[in-house]
N, C-alpha and C positions, 0 to 999 in steps of 0.2 A: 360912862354916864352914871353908874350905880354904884355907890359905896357902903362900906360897911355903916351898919345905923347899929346905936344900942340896942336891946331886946328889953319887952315891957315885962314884968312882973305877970305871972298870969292873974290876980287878984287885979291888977291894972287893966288888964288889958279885956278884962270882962265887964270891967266900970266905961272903959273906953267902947266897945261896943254898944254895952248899953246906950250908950248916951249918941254913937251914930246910928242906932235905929231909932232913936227919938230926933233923928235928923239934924244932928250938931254937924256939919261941917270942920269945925274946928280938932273935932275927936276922930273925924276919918283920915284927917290928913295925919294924926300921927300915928294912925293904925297902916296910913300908907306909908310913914318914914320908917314904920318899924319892920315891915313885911316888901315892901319893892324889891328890895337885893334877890333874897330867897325868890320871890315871885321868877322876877326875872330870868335867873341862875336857871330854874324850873323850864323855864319856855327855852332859854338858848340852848339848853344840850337839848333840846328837839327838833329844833329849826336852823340852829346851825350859820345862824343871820343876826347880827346886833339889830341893824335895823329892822327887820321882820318882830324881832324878840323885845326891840323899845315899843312898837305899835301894839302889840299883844298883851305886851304887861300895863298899858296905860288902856286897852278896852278893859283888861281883867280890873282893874278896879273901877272903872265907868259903868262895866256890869255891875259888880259886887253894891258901888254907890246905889244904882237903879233895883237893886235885891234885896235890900237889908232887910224890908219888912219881909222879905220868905225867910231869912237865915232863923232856922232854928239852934238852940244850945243845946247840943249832947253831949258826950264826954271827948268828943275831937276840938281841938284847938281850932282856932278862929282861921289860923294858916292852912289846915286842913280844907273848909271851903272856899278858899283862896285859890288853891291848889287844883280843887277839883271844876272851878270857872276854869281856872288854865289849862286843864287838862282837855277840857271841852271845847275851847277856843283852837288849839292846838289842833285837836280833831278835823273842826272844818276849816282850818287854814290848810290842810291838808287836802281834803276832797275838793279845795277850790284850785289846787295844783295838779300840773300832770305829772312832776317828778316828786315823787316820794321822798326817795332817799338819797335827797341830793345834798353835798355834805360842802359848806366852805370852807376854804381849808384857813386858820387865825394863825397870825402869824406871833412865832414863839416871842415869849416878856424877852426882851436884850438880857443878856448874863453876860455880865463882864469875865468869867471866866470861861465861859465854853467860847468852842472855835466855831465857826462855819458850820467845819466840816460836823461837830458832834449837834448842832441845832438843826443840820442838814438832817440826819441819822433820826436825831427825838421826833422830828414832826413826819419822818418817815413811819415811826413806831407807833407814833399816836394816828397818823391813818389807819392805821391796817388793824389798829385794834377798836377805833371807831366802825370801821368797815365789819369786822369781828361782831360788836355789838351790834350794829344793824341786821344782823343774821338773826339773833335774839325775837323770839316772839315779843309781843306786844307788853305782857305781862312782865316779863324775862329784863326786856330793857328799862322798863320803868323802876325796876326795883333795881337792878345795877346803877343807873343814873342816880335815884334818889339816895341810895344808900353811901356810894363811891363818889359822886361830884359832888352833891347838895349836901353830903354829908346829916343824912335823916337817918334821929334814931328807928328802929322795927316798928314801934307804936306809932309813930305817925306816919311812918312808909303805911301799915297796914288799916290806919283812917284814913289815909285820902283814896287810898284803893280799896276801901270799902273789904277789906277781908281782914281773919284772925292773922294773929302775928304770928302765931305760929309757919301757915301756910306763906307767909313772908318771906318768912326762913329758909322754906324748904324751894320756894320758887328763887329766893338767890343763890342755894345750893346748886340747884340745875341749870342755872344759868351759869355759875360759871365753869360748871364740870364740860357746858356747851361750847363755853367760852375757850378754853384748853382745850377742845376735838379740835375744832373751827381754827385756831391756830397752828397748830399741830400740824393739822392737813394743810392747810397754806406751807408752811414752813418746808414738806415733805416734796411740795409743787417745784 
């Protein structure tokens, strides 16, 4: 559903804001072509559901749309409050389920080179390390996720979660020294 969009200038993209909290329609929509992918990307390594992840990322800007007059400008990017709707949607899509962590399993892109048997084996590999990850505290997985999937530099892993970059750091450090036990031990099993 979601494809790669250009990325705006951030001198753009603060003109573009401005002008959707003066209630331009036309400048939200391409703050949404610029930010849906990432948006998105965001919500499905949580949910683990395209469709769950398409409904979440189209409230996340139906919220954002209905917010703009609270969004204030600090020195986090616009993606940053984005992020953090989605991270709060996320939240209670959650408390309105009984199963937590319950993971769908996508099935691997076709690779004209690999067999069966070795697309068999990766998406065997990539359970057990999603499984791996959900072991992860709260903290622990968001910052693997955003840093490993979303591919977020430290500064905006540590604006949307509201902490120094430093402590960024040092929570992806533990997480994946957790990451290595939790394997380890499975592996030993």
């Amino acid at each position: 559903m979601y494809q790669n969009r250009r990325q705006e200038p951030a001198s753009d993209e603060a003109v573009l804001v401005q002008r959707v909290i003066d209630r331009d329609a036309g400048a939200f929509g391409r703050l949404y072509d610029v930010h849906v992918d990432r948006v998105y990307r965001h919500i499905y390594y949580r949910v683990w559901n395209r469709t769950d992840a398409e409904d979440l990322t189209q409230q996340v800007f139906l919220k954002a749309w209905q917010a703009i007059d609270r969004y204030r400008k600090t020195g986090s990017p616009f993606i940053a409050w984005l992020l953090t709707i989605s991270h709060n949607l996320v939240i209670d899509f959650y408390r309105t389920r009984k199963d937590r962590a319950y993971i769908e399993a996508e099935t691997l892109a076709s690779d004209s080179a690999s067999s069966p048997e070795r697309a068999a084996e990766a998406s065997l590999e990539q359970q057990r390390l999603w499984r791996a990850v959900l072991k992860l505290s709260g903290d622990e997985q968001q910052v693997v996720i955003m840093r490993f999937m979303e591919g977020f530099e430290f500064a905006e892993i540590a604006s949307v979660l509201n902490k120094k970059e430093g402590n960024v750091r040092v929570i992806l450090h533990r997480a994946l020294a957790r990451l290595r036990t939790i394997l380890e031990k499975e592996r030993e099993s």
